[in-house]
C-alpha positions as CSV (number, residue, x, y, z in Angstrom):
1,X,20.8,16.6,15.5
2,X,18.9,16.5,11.9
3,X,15.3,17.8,11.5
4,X,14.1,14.4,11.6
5,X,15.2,13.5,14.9
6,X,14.3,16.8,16.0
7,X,11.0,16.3,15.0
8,X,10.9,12.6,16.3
9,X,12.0,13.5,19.7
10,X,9.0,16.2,19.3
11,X,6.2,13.9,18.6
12,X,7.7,11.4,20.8
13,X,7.3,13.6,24.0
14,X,3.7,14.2,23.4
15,X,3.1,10.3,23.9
16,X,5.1,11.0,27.3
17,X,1.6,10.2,29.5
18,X,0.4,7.9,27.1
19,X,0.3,4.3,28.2
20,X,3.6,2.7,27.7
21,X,2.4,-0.2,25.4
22,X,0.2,2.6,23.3
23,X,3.7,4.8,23.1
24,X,5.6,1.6,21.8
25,X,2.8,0.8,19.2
26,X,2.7,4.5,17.7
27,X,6.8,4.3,17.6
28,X,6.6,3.3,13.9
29,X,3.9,5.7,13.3
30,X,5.9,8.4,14.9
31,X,8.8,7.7,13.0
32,X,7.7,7.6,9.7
33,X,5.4,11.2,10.6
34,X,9.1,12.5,11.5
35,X,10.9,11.4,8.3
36,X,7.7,12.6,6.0
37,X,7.7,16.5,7.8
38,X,11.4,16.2,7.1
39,X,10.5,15.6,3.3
40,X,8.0,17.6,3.5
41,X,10.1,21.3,3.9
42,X,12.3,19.4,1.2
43,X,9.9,19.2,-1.1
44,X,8.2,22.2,-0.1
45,X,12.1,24.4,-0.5
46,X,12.8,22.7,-4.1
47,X,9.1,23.9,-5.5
48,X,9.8,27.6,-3.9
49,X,12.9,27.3,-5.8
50,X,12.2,25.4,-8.9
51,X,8.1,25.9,-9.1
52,X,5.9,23.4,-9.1
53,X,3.9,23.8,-12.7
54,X,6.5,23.1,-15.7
55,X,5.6,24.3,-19.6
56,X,6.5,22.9,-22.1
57,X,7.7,23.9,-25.7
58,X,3.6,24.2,-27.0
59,X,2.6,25.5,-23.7
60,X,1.0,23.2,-22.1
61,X,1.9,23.0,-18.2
62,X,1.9,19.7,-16.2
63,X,2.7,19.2,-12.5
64,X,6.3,18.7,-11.2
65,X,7.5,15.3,-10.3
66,X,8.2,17.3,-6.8
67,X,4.5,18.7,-6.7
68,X,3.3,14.8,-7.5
69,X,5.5,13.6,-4.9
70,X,4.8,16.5,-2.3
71,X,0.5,16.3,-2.9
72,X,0.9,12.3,-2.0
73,X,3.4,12.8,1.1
74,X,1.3,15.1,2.5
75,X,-2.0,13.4,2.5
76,X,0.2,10.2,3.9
77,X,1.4,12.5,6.5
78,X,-1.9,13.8,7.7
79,X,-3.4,10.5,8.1
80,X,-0.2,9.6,9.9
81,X,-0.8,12.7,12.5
82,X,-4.6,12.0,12.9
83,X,-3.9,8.0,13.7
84,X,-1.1,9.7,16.1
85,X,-4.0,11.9,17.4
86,X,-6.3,9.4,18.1
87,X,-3.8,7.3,20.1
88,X,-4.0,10.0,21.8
89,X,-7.2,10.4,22.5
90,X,-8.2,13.6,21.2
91,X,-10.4,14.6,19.1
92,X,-9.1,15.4,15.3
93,X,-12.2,17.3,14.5
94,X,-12.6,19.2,17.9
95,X,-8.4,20.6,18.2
96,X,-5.9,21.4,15.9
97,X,-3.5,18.5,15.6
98,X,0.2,18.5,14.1
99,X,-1.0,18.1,10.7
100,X,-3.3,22.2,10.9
101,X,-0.1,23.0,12.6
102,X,2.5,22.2,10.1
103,X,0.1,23.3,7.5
104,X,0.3,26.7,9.5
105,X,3.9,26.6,10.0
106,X,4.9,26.5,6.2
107,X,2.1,29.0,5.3
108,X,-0.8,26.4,3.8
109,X,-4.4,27.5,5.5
110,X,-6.5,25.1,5.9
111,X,-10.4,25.5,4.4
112,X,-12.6,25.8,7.3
């Protein structure tokens, strides 16, 4: 089994005593949130490797295509997680939810 499905069959088991026609609705959301963490440590193991900041020949230093790619994805992914979150009924502001955790995981503190 891939990350992704890993991580689908993950997310998926939280809805587990959400109503069923809630559950069927987040699916897509669910989905996609799996496929863009997946991404995500992609991204995240290219720009350990490679960097993130290139310079060129006079110096001057300009984002990766990666970074630009990553910074997008994961704003996408944490309004993915906090639509998830509010589906199921918690409180974004109140708990940590899956996007403070994955931030956690791959060593990115939030600002409190």
């Amino acid at each position: 089994m891939n990350k992704e499905e890993s991580e689908y069959k993950r997310l998926k088991s939280l809805f587990n005593d959400v109503d069923k026609v809630q559950s069927e609705l987040a699916d897509n959301l669910i989905r996609e949130a799996a496929f863009m963490k997946s991404e995500l440590e992609l991204l995240k193991k290219q720009m350990r490797e490679l960097g993130a900041v290139q310079v060129n020949k006079s110096g001057k230093q300009k984002q990766t295509e990666c970074a630009k790619y990553y910074t997008k994805l994961v704003s996408s992914y944490g309004g993915i997680i906090k639509q998830l979150s509010r589906i199921l009924g918690k409180s974004v502001s109140d708990e940590t939810d899956e996007f403070d955790e994955f931030m956690k995981e791959n060593g990115d503190e939030l600002p409190t």
